[in-house]
C-alpha positions in Angstrom: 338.2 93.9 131.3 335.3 93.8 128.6 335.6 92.1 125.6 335.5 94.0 122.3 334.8 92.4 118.7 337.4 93.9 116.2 336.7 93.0 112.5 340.3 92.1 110.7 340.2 93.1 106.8 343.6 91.5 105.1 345.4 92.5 101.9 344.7 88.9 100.2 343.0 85.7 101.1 345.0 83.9 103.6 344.5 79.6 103.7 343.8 77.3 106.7 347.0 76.6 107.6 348.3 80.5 107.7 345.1 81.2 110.0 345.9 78.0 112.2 349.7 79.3 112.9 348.3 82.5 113.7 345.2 81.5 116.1 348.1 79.4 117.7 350.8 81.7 117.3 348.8 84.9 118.7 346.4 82.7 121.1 343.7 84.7 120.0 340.2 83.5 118.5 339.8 84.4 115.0 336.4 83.4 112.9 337.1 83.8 109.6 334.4 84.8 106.9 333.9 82.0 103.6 336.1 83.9 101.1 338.9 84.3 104.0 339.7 88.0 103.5 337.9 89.3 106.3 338.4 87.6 110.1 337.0 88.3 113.5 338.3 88.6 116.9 337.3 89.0 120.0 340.1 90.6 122.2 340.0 91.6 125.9 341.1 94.9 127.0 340.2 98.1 129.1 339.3 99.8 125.7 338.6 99.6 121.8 342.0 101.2 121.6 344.2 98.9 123.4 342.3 96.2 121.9 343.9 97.0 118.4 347.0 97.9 120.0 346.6 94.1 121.3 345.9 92.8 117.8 348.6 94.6 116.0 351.6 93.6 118.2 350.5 89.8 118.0 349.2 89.7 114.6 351.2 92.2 112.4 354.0 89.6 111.6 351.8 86.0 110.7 348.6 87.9 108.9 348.8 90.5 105.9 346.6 92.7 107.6 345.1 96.1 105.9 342.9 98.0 108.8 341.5 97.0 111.7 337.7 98.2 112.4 335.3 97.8 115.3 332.3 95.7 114.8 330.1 98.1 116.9 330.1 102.2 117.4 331.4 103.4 120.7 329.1 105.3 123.2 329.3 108.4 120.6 328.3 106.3 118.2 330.9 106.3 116.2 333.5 103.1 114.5 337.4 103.3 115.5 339.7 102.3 112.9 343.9 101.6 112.7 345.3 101.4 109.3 349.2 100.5 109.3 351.2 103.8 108.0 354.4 103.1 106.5 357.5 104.5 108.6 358.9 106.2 105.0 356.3 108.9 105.8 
C-alpha cells in the first residue's frame, strides 16, 4: 500500500475538540492548518482514488467537508478531486 497526502478543505472553521472526535473517531492523522479550515491527511490505500473513498466514508459524518484534493499530481501530472454532490440531482 503507499501512502497518499489528501488535502481536506471544510465548509467553516471547525475547533479542537471537533478535530479531536474526529482524529479519534476516524483513526486517521489529520494536521490541521492555523485558521482550521483546511486539514491534512495522510491515508493508506492502493490508489489516490480509494484514498478519498477512504476519507469520505470515515469522515463525511464528524467534519463539514467541502472537496477533497490531492497534495501532489499523479504520474500525468495532473490533481484528483471529489466534491460531495447532493442526491436531489
Amino acid at each position: 500500500m503507499t501512502l497518499h497526502a489528501i488535502e481536506i478543505i471544510l465548509t467553516r472553521s471547525v475547533n479542537t475538540l471537533e478535530l479531536r472526535a474526529a482524529q479519534q473517531e476516524s483513526r486517521l492523522p489529520l494536521a490541521a492548518a492555523d485558521d482550521r479550515r483546511r486539514l491534512v491527511v495522510l491515508v493508506s490505500a492502493k490508489n489516490e482514488g480509494r484514498a478519498m473513498r477512504k476519507i469520505w466514508k470515515r469522515l463525511e459524518d464528524a467534519l463539514p467537508i467541502d472537496v477533497l484534493c490531492s497534495l501532489f499530481p499523479g504520474p500525468d501530472g495532473k490533481h484528483l478531486m471529489s466534491i460531495p454532490l447532493s442526491d436531489d440531482l
